[in-house]
VEXDREN-580893 format. One record per residue (C-alpha): residue number from 1; residue in one letter; x, y, z. Coordinates in Angstrom, 1 decimal, padded with zeros to 4 digits. Last residue first. Layout:
pos, code, x, y, z
NUM, A, X, Y, Z
...
end
This chain:
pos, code, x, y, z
305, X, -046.8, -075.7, 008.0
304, X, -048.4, -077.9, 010.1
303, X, -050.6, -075.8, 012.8
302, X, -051.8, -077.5, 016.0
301, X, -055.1, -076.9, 018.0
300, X, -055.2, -078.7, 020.9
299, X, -057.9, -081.4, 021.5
298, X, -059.7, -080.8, 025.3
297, X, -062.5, -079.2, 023.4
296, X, -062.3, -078.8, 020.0
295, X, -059.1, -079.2, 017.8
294, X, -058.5, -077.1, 014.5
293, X, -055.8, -079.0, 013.4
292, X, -054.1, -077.0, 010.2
291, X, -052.1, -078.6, 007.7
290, X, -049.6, -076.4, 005.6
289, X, -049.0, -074.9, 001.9
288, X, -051.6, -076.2, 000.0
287, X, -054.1, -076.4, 002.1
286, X, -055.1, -079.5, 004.3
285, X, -057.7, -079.0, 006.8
284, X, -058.7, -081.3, 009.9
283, X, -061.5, -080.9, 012.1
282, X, -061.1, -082.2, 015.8
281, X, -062.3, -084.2, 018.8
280, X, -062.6, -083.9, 022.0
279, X, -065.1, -083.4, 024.9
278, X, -066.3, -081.1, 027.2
277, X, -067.9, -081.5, 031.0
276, X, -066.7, -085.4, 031.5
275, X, -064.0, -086.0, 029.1
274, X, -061.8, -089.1, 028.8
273, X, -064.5, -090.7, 026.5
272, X, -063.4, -088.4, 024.2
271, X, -059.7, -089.8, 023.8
270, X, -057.7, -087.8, 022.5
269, X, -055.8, -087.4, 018.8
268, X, -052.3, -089.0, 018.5
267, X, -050.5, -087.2, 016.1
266, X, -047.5, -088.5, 013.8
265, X, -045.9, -085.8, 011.9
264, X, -043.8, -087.6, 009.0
263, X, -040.7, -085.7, 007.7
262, X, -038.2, -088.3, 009.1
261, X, -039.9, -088.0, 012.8
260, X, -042.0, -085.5, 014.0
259, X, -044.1, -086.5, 016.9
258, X, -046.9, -085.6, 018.9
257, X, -049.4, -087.5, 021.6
256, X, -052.9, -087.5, 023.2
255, X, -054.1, -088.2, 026.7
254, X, -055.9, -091.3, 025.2
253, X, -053.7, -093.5, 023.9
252, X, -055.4, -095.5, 021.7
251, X, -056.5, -092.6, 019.1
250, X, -054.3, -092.4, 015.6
249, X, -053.4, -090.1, 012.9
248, X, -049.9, -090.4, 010.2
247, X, -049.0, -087.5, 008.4
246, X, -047.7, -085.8, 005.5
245, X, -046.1, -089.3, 003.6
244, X, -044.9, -088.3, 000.9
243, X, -041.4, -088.3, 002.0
242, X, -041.8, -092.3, 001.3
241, X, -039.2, -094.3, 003.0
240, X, -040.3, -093.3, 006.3
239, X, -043.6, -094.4, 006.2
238, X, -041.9, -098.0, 005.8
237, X, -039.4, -097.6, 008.7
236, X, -042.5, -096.1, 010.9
235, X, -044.2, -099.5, 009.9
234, X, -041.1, -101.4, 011.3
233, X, -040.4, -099.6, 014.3
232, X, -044.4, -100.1, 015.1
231, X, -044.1, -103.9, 015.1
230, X, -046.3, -104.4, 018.2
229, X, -048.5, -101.2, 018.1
228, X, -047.7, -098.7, 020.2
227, X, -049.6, -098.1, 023.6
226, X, -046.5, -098.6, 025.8
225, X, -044.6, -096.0, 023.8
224, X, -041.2, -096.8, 023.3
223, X, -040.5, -095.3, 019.9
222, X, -042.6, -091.9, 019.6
221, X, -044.5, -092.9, 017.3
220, X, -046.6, -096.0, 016.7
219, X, -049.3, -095.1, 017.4
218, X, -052.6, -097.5, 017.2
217, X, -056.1, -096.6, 016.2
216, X, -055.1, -096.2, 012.6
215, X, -055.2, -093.5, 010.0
214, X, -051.9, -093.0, 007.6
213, X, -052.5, -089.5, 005.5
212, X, -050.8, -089.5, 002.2
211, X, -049.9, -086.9, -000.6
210, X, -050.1, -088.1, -003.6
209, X, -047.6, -087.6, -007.2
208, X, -049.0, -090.7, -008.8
207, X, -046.3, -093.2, -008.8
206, X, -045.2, -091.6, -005.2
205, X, -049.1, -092.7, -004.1
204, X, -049.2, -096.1, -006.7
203, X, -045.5, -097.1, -004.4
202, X, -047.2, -096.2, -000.9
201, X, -050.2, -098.2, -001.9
200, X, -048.2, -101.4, -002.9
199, X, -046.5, -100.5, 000.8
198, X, -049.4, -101.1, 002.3
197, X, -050.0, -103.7, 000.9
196, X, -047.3, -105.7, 001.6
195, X, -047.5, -104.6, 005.3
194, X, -051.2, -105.9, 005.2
193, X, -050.3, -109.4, 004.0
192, X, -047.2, -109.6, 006.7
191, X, -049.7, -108.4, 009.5
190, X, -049.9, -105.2, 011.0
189, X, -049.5, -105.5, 014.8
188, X, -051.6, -105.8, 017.7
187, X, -052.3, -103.8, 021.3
186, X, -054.3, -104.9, 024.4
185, X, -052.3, -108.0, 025.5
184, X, -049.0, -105.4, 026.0
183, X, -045.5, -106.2, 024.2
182, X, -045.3, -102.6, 023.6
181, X, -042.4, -102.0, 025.6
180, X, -040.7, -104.7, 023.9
179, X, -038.8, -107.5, 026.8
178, X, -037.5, -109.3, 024.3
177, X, -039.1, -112.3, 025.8
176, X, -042.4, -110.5, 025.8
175, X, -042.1, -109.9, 022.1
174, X, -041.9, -113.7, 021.8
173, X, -044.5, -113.7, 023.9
172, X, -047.2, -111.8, 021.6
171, X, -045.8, -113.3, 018.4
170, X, -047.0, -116.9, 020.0
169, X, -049.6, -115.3, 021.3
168, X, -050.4, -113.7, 017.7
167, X, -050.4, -117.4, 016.5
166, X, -052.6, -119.2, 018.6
165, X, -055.5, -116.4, 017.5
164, X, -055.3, -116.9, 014.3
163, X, -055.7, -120.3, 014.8
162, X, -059.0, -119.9, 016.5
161, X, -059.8, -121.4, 020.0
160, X, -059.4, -118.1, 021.9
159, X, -061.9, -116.2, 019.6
158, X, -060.7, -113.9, 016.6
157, X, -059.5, -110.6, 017.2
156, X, -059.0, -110.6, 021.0
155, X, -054.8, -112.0, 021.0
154, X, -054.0, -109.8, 017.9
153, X, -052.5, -109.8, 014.8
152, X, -055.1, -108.0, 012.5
151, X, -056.2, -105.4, 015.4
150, X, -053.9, -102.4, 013.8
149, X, -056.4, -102.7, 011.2
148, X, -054.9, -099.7, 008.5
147, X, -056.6, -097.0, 006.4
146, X, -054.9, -095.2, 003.9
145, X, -055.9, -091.6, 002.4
144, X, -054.4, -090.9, -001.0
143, X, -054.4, -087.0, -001.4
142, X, -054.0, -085.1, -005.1
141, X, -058.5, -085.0, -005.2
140, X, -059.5, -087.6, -003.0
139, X, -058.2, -091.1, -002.9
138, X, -059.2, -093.6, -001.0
137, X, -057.4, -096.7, 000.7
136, X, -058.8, -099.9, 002.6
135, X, -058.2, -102.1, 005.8
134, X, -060.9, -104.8, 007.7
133, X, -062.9, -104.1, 004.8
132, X, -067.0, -104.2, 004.8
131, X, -067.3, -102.2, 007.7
130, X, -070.6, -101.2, 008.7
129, X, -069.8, -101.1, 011.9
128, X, -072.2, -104.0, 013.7
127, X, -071.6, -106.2, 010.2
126, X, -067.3, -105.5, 011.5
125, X, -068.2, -106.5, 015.1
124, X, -070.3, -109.8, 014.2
123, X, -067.3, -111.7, 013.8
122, X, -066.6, -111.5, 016.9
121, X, -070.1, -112.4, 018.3
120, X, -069.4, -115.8, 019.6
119, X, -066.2, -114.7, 021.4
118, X, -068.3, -112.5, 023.1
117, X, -067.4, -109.0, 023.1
116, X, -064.4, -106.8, 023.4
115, X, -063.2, -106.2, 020.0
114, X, -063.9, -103.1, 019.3
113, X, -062.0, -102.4, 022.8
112, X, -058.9, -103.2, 020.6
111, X, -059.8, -100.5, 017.8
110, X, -060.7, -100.8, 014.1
109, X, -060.7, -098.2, 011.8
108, X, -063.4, -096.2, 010.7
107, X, -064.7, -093.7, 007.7
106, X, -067.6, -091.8, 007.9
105, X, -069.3, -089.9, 004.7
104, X, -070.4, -086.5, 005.3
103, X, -073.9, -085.5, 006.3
102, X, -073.6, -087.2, 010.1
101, X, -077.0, -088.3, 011.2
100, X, -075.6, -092.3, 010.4
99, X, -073.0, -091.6, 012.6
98, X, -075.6, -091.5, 015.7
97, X, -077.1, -094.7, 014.2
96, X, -073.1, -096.6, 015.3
95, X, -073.5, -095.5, 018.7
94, X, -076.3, -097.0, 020.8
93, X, -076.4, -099.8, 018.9
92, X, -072.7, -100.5, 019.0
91, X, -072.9, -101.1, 022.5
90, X, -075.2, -104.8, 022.1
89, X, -071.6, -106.2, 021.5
88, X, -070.3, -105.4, 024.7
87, X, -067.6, -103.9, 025.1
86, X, -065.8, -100.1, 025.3
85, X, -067.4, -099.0, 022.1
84, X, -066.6, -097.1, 018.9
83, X, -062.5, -098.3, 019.9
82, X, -061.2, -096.9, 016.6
81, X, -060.1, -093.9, 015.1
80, X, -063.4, -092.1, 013.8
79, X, -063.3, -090.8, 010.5
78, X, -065.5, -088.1, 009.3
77, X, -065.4, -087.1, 005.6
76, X, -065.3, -084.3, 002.6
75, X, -066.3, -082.1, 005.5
74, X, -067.7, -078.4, 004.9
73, X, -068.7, -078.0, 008.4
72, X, -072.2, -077.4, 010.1
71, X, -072.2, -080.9, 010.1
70, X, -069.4, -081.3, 012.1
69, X, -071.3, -079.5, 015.1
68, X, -074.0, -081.9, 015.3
67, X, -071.7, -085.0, 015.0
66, X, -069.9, -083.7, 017.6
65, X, -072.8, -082.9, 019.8
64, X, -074.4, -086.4, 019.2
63, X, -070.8, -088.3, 019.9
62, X, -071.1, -086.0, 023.5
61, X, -074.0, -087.4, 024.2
60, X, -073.3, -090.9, 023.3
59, X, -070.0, -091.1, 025.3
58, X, -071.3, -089.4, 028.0
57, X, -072.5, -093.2, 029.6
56, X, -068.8, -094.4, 029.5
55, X, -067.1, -091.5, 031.7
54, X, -063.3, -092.6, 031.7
53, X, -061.6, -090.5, 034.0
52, X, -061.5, -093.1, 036.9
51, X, -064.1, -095.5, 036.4
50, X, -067.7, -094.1, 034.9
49, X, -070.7, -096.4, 035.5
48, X, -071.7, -098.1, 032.6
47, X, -074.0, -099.0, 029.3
46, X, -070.6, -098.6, 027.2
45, X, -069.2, -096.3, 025.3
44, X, -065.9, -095.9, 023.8
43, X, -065.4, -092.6, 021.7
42, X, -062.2, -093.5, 021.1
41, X, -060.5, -090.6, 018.6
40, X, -062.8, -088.5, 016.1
39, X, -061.5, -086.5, 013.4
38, X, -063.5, -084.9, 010.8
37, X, -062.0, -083.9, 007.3
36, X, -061.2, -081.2, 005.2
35, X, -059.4, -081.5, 002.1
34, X, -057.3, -079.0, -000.5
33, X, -058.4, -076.8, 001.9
32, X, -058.9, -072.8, 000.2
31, X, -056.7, -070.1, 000.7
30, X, -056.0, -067.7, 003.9
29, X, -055.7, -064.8, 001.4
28, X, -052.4, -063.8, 001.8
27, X, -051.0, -067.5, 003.2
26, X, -052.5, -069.0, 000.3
25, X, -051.5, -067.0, -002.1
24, X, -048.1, -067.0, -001.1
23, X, -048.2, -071.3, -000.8
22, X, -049.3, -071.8, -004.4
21, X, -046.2, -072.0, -006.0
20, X, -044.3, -073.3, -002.9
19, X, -046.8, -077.3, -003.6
18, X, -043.9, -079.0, -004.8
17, X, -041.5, -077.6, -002.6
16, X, -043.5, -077.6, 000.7
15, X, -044.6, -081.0, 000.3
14, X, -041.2, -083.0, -000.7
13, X, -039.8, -080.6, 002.0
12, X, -041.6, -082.2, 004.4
11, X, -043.6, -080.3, 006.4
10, X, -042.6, -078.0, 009.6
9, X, -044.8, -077.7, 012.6
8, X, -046.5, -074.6, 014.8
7, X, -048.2, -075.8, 017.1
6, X, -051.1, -073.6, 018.0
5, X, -052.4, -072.4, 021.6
4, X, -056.1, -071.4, 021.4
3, X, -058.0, -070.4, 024.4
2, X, -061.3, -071.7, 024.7
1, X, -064.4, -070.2, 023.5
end
């Protein structure tokens, strides 16, 4: 077993107060999740030798284990935070039946390396994930869940002759120009549809008294973060207008991140394709009066609350 080191982390008030009543039972008797979920960060496989630290081939071993040991979890889902394979189209078929083995519902987002296939079969990517929304909400029991594309504006998204495409290089060397420490080809930014939206789901979660959880394979937190997505300062704005907002979970960077800004914790999970005699990956539970990461492998174990 390996050694635990927690992080301890302070809510938001907006979370602690409302939810104080409950909180000493909880901490006497341990208490009962509110929601517990699985938490998988860039699995990336592909049919490859490994380079560097990145060990391709393991991927779909270690994504068995995982799925093995979630299911001997109480999950109300699995969510995996983008980048399923490293390219290839043909590399989702060595992943994406592993997930179907897992007895909780999966979630995705949608990751840069997603992406990296033929220009002919990028619109195959979503069909290969099961994905029938590029971004999407749920809400379970008093917690609205939110799931953003951080690949809508992007310069891989859609093939090089596509409009779409045209325009996030135009966005793409304008943040260049402003010398943006994000401005890398490998990231993308929320479109103006999918900030309005996401702030329409913000307003029904403080209508309805919700916490939220923000997934997305992107951080974008800490400012200045090469991995961030391209108009992170203005999503992070957004998240930070609603104290509801508990946390926001991402994969891209793949040594793994924390921050605490304006009542948000923002935690970047690890990559597991980083590991070669381990792995990572997490279960999350949310009680009443805290959050608590129980990570496994190379994935720390933090405490919120």
């Amino acid at each position: 077993m390996k050694r635990r080191t927690f992080l301890k982390i302070t809510l938001p008030l907006t979370l602690t107060g409302r939810l104080q009543a409950k909180s000493a039972d909880s901490t006497q008797s341990g208490g009962s999740p509110q929601l517990s979920f699985g938490v998988i960060a860039d699995p990336q496989y592909a049919d490859q030798p490994t380079r560097g630290s990145r060990y391709y081939r393991q991927s779909v071993g270690k994504l068995k284990e995982s799925i093995d040991q979630l299911n001997k979890q109480s999950l109300d889902f699995v969510v995996t935070l983008g980048d399923v394979i490293d390219k290839d189209i043909k590399s989702f078929d060595a992943m994406m039946p592993l997930y179907q083995k897992l007895d909780a519902p999966h979630r995705l987002v949608l990751g840069n390396h997603d992406f990296a296939v033929a220009d002919d079969d990028k619109a195959k990517v979503m069909p290969a994930m099961g994905m029938k929304q590029p971004y999407y909400s749920e809400v379970r029991g008093m917690w609205r869940l939110i799931y953003l594309d951080g690949t809508d504006v992007s310069v891989f998204r859609h093939p090089k002759n596509d409009a779409r495409t045209a325009a996030a290089v135009k966005w793409f060397q304008e943040l260049k120009q402003q010398k943006v420490s994000q401005a890398r080809p490998w990231n993308g930014g929320l479109g103006d549809a999918q900030m309005r939206w996401l702030k329409e789901e913000l307003e029904a979660s403080k209508s309805a008294g919700q916490q939220v959880i923000v997934f997305n394979h992107y951080p974008v937190c800490p400012a200045g973060d090469g991995h961030n997505l391209w108009n992170a300062e203005e999503v992070v704005k957004l998240l930070s207008a609603y104290p509801l907002v508990a946390a926001y979970m991402n994969g891209h960077n793949h040594k793994g991140n924390y921050a605490h800004h304006k009542g948000c914790h923002y935690v970047n999970l690890k990559g597991m394709v980083e590991t070669e005699h381990t792995s990572a990956y997490a279960v999350v539970r949310c009680f009443a009066d805290r959050i608590e990461i129980d990570g496994i492998g190379t994935e720390p174990d933090r405490k919120l609350g």
